[in-house]
C-alpha positions in Angstrom: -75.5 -43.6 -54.7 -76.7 -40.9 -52.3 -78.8 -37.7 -53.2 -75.8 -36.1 -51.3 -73.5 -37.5 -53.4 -75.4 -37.2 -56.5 -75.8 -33.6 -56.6 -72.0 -33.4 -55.4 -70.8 -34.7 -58.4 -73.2 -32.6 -60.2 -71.0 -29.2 -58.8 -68.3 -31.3 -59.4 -69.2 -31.7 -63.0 -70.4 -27.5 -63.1 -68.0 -26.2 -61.8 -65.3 -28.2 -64.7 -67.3 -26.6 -67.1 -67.0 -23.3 -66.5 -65.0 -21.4 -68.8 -61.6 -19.7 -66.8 -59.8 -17.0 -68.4 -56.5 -15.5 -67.1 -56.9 -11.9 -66.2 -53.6 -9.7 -65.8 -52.7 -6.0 -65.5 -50.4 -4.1 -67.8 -47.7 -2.5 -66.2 -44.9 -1.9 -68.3 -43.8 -4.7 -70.5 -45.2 -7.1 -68.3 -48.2 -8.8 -67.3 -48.9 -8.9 -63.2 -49.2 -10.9 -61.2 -46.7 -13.4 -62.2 -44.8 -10.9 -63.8 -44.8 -12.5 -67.0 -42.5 -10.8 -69.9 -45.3 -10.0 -73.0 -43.2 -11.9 -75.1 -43.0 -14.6 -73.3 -43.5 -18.0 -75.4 -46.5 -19.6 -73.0 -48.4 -16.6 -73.8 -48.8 -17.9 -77.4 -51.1 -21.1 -76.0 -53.3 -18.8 -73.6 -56.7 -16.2 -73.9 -56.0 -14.2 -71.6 -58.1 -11.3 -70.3 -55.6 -8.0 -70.0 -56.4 -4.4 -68.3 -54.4 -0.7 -68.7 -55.5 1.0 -65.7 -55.0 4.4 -67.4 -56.3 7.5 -65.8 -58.1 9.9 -68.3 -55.6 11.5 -70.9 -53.0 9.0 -70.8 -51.9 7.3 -74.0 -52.1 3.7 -74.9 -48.5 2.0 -75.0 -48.9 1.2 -78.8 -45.8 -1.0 -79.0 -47.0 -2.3 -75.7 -49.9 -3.6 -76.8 -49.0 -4.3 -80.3 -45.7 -7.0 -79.0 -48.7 -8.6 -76.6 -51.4 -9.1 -79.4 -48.6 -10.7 -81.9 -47.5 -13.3 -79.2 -51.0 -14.2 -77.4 -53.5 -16.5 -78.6 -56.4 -14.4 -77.8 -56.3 -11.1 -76.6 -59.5 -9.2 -74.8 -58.7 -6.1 -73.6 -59.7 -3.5 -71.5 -57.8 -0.3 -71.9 -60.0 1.7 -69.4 -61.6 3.5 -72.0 -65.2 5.8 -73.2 -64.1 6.9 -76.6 -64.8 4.2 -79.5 -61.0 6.0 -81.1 -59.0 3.9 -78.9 -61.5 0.7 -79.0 -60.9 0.6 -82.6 -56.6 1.6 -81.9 -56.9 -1.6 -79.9 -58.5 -3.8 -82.2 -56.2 -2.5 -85.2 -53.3 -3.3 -83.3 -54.2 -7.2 -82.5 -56.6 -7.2 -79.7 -59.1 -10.2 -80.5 -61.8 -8.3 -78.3 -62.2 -5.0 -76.8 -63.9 -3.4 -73.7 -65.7 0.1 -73.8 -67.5 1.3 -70.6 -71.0 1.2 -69.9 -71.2 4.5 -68.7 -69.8 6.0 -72.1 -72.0 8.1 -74.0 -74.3 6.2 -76.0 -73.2 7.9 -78.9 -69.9 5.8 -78.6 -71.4 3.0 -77.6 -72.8 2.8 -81.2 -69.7 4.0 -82.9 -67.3 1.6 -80.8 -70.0 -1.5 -81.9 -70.6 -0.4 -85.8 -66.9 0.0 -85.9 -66.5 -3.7 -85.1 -69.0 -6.4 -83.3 -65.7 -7.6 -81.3 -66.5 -4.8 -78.5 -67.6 -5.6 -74.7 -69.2 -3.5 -72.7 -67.6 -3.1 -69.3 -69.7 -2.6 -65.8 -67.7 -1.7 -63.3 -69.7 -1.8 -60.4 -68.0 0.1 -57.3 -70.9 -0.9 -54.6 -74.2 -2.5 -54.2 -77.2 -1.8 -53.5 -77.3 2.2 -54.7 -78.6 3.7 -52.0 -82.5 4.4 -53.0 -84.6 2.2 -54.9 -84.4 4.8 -57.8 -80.6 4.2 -58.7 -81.5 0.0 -58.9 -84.4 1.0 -61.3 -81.9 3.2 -63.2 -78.9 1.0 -62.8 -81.3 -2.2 -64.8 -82.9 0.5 -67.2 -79.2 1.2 -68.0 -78.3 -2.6 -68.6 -81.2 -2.9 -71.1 -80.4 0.1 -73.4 -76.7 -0.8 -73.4 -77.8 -4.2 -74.8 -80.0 -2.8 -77.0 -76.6 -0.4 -78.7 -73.8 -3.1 -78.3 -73.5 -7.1 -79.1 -74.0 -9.7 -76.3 -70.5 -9.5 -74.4 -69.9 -7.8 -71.5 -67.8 -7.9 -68.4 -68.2 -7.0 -64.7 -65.5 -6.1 -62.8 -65.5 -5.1 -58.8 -63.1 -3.9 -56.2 -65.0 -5.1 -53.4 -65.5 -8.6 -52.3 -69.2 -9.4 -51.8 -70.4 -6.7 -54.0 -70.6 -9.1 -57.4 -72.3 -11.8 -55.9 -75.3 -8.7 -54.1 -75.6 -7.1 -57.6 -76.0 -10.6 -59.6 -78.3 -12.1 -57.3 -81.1 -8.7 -57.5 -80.6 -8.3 -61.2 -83.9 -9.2 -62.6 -84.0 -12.1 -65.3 -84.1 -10.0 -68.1 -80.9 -8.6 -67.1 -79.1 -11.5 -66.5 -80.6 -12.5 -70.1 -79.7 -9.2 -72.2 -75.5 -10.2 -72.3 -72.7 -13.3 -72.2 -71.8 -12.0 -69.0 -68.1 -12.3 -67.9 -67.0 -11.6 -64.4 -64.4 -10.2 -62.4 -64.7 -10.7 -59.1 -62.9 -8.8 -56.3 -62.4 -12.5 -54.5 -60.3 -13.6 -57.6 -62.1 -17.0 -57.3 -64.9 -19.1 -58.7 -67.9 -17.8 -56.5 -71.4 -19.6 -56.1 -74.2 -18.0 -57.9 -77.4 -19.1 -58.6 -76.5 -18.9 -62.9 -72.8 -19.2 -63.5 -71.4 -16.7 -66.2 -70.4 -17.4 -69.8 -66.9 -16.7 -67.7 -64.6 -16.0 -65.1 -61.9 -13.7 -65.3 -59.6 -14.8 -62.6 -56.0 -13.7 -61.8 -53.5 -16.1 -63.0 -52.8 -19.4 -60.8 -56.8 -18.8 -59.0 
């Protein structure tokens, strides 16, 4: 057998292994793409990976969520959110796991993680690089004091194809150390990187 082939059924082999978790939107009473019902019976056999794009000051839909936790298997959630209140709402209400953003104030950082260790921190990660050498510095300073307030999950999510893949490959090793890193990438596929992540969260059917 070849080197060629060898190391081809190495990826092979990888890329089997790497953990693949649904991701969907809330909209409504139904999950998109796909535009599955949240009580539909399949849910009850998946983990699936579930955002509320909510702009600031809207309310969680409570029954909403509540009808999704009781029917999925496991639940992480992001409901878009900086105030550990509505981590905890989330969690009481079924979530299995619950997102918080990075950028919240440390201060709810710590209350959304002593409330319960089932907490992700979220990165969302509109470009890359910043433009100065100032806001990278920053941007990994940030990574490590988040990790040092919240548990080892977290999730990266971007809206631009390309970015993910510039940001991972210049994050120093300590950074790429510090969490279980989940991503989200704006391609909505598996992308090569040089360390896969603990998982992908891909939309449904990718």
């Amino acid at each position: 057998m070849s080197e060629r082939t060898i190391c081809l059924h190495c990826r092979i082999a990888e890329s089997m292994a790497q953990r693949l978790i649904p991701r969907f939107v809330l909209i409504g009473d139904y999950l998109e793409p796909n535009h599955v019902h949240i009580l539909d019976t399949n849910l009850a056999k998946l983990e699936i990976f579930v955002e509320i794009r909510r702009t600031s000051g809207l309310a969680l839909p409570f029954e909403h969520l509540r009808d999704l936790a009781n029917n999925v298997h496991k639940l992480i959630l992001d409901p878009f959110t900086s105030r550990h209140e509505e981590v905890i709402d989330c969690l009481m209400l079924g979530a299995d796991q619950v997102c918080i953003s990075a950028d919240s104030p440390k201060r709810e950082l710590e209350l959304a993680y002593a409330a319960s260790k089932h907490v992700f921190s979220r990165w969302w990660i509109e470009d890359w690089p910043p433009h100065d050498d100032v806001g990278i510095a920053q941007h990994h300073s940030h990574i490590l004091e988040v990790a040092k307030t919240c548990g080892r999950q977290a999730i990266v999510t971007c809206a631009r194809k390309g970015v993910l893949k510039s940001w991972w490959q210049e994050l120093p090793p300590k950074c790429k150390q510090a969490f279980d890193w989940h991503f989200a990438p704006a391609e909505g596929r598996v992308i090569n990187l040089d360390v896969p992540p603990a998982a992908w969260l891909l939309p449904s059917g990718n």
